[in-house]
C-alpha positions in Angstrom: -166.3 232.1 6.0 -167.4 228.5 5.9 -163.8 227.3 5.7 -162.6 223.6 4.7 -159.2 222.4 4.5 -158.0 221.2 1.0 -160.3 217.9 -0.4 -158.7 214.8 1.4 -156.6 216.4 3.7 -156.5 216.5 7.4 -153.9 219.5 9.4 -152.9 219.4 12.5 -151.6 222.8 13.4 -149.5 222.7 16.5 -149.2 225.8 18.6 -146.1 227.5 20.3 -143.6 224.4 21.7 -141.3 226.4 23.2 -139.0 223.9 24.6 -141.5 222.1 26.1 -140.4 218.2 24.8 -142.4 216.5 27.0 -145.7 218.1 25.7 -144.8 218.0 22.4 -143.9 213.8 23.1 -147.6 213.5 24.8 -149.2 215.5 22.0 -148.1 213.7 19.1 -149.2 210.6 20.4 -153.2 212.0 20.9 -152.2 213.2 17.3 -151.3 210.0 15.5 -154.4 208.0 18.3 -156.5 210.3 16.2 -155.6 209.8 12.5 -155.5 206.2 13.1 -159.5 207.2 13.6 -159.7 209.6 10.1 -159.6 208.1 7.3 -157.7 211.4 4.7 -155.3 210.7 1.7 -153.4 213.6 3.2 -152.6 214.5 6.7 -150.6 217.7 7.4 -148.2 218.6 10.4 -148.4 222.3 10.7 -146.0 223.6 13.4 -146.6 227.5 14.2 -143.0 228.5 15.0 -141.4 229.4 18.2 -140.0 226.0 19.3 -137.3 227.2 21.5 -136.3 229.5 24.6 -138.0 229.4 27.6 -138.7 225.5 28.3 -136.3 223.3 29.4 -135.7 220.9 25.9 -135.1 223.1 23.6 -132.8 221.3 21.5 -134.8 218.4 21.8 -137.7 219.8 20.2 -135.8 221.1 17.5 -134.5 217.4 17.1 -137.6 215.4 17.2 -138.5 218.6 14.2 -135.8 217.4 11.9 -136.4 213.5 12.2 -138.9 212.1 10.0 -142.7 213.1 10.6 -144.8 209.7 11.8 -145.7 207.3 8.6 -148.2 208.6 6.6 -148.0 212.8 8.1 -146.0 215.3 5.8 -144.2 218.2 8.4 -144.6 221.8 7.7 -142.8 224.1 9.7 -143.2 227.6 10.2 -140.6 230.3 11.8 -141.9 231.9 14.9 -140.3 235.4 16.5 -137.8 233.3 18.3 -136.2 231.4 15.2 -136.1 234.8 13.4 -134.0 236.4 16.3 -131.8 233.5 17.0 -130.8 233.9 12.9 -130.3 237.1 13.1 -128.0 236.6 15.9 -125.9 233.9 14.4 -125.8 235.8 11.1 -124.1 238.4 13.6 -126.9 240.9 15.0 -125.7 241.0 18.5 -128.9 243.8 19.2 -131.3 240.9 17.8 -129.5 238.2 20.5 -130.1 240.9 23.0 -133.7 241.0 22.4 -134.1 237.8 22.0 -132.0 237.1 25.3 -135.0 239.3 27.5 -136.9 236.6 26.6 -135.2 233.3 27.6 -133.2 233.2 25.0 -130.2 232.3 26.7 -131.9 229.2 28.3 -131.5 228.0 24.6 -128.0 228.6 24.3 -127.5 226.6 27.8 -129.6 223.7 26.3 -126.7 223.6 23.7 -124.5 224.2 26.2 -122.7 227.5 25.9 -121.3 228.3 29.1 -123.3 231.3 30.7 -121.3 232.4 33.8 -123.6 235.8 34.0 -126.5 236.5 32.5 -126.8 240.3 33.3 -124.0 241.2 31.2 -124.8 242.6 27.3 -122.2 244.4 26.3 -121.2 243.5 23.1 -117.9 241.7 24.0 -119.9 239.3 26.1 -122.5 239.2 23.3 -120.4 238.8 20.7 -118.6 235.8 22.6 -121.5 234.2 23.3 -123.1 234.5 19.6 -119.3 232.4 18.3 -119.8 229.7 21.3 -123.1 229.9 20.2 -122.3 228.8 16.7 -119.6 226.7 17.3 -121.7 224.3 19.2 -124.7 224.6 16.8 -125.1 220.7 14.9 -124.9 221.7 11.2 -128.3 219.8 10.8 -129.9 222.0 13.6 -128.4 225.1 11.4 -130.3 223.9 8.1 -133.1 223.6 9.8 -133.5 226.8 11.1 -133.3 227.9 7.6 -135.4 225.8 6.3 -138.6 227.1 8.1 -141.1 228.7 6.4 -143.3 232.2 6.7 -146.4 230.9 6.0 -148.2 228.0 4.4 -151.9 227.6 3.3 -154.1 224.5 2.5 -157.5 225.3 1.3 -159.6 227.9 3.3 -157.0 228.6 5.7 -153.7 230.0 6.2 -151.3 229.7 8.7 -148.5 232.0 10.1 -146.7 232.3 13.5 -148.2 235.6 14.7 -150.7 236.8 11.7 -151.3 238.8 9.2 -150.9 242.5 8.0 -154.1 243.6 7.5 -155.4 244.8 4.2 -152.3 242.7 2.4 -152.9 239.9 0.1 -151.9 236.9 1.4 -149.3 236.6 -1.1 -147.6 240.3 -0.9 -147.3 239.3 3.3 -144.3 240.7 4.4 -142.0 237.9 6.5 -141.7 240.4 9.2 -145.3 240.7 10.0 -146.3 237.0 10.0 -143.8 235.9 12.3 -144.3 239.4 14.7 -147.3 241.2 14.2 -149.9 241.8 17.3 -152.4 244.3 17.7 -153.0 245.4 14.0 -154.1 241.7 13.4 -155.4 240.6 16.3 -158.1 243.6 16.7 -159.0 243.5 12.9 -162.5 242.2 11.6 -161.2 242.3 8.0 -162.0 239.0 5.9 -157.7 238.1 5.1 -159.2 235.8 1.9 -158.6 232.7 4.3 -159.1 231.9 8.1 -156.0 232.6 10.3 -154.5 229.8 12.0 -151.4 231.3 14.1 -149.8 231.5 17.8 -147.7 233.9 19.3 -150.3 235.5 21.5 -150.8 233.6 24.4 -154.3 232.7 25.5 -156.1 230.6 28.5 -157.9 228.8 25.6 -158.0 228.6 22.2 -159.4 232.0 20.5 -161.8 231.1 17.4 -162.9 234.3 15.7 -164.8 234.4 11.9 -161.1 235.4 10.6 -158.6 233.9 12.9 -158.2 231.0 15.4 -155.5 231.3 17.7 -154.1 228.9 19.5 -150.6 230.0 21.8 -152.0 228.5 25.0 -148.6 229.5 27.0 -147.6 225.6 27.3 -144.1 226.5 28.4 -146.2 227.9 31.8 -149.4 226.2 31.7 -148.1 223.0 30.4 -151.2 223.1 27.8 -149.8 222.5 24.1 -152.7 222.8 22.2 -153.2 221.3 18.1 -156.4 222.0 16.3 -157.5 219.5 14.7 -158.8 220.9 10.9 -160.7 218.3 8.7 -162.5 219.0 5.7 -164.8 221.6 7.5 -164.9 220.4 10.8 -162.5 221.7 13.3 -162.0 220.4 17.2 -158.6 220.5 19.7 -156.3 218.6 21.2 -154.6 219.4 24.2 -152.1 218.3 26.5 -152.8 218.9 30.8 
């Protein structure tokens, strides 16, 4: 597919954040160095979901997320796996925190600072005491946006989702679940989706182009490489941070 974004627009789709303030800090400044270089009616912030949980600044992510996008950007912001199971465990799923604590969950909590005095323990007293800390700490604002995020979001050609896409689904019968989750079904499929794939959640040395997909989880919280592609019209190139 000779893809193009819509006619006077310029995304910059940001991959998984993960807590990772600093890059996020350093990468929206090669961001706004290069639209100060494009000239575009339109220029589109599209952040891929999972912004907390295993970096150190989680909650500083999520507040630089809320404030208002740099003059001249709009701000779309997608819900990754992590956002889906820290919901679920404030709306009370103590299994979904427990999944979601295997994978650094907690360090989130402790960014908000819930006391953890033991990680080890899951029972659901602990859990459930955790979850009400949890939300008694949580800034309303911080709440609403969490809600706020979206599944997926499409401008022209291409379509972008934290994880992928069911294959075989139209784009608009996509079930929530499998664009903030999905793996091997999507990531091994050849099938044309009806747009190009922009997502994250599958982490990568480098940034995967494929005729159907580009992916672009580059592990930042470890590698301390935060990557954006840059889509314009029908060119495409990267930023990166590191």
């Amino acid at each position: 597919m000779n893809a193009s974004t819509a006619a006077g627009t310029v995304v910059y789709a940001i991959g998984d954040i993960h807590g990772r303030f600093d890059l996020l800090q350093a990468l929206m400044a090669g961001i706004e160095a290069d639209a100060a270089r494009r000239p575009a009616r339109h220029r589109q912030l599209v952040c891929l979901g999972d912004y907390v949980s295993r970096g150190a600044d989680s909650r500083r992510v999520v507040e630089t997320l809320i404030a208002a996008p740099p003059p001249g950007f709009t701000r779309i912001t997608l819900r990754g796996n992590h956002e889906d199971l820290w919901l679920r465990f404030l709306d009370g799923d103590l299994d979904a925190g427990r999944h979601w604590f295997d994978y650094d969950g907690l360090d989130t909590l402790a960014d908000y600072g819930v006391a953890i005095t033991d990680r080890s323990r899951r029972d659901d007293a602990t859990v459930a005491a955790l979850r009400d800390a949890f939300d008694a700490l949580l800034p309303s604002a911080h709440r609403g946006f969490l809600r706020s995020t979206e599944a997926g979001h499409r401008c022209g050609d291409y379509f972008f989702a934290h994880a992928g896409v069911r294959p075989g689904v139209p784009l608009d019968r996509q079930a929530a679940r499998d664009l903030m989750w999905i793996r091997s079904p999507f990531l091994e499929s050849t099938l044309d989706h009806g747009a190009v794939v922009v997502h994250g959640h599958s982490i990568a040395e480098s940034p995967q182009l494929r005729p159907n997909r580009i992916g672009i989880d580059t592990g930042a919280y470890r590698s301390g490489i935060l990557t954006c592609l840059v889509l314009d019209g029908r060119s495409r190139h990267f930023l990166h941070t590191g």
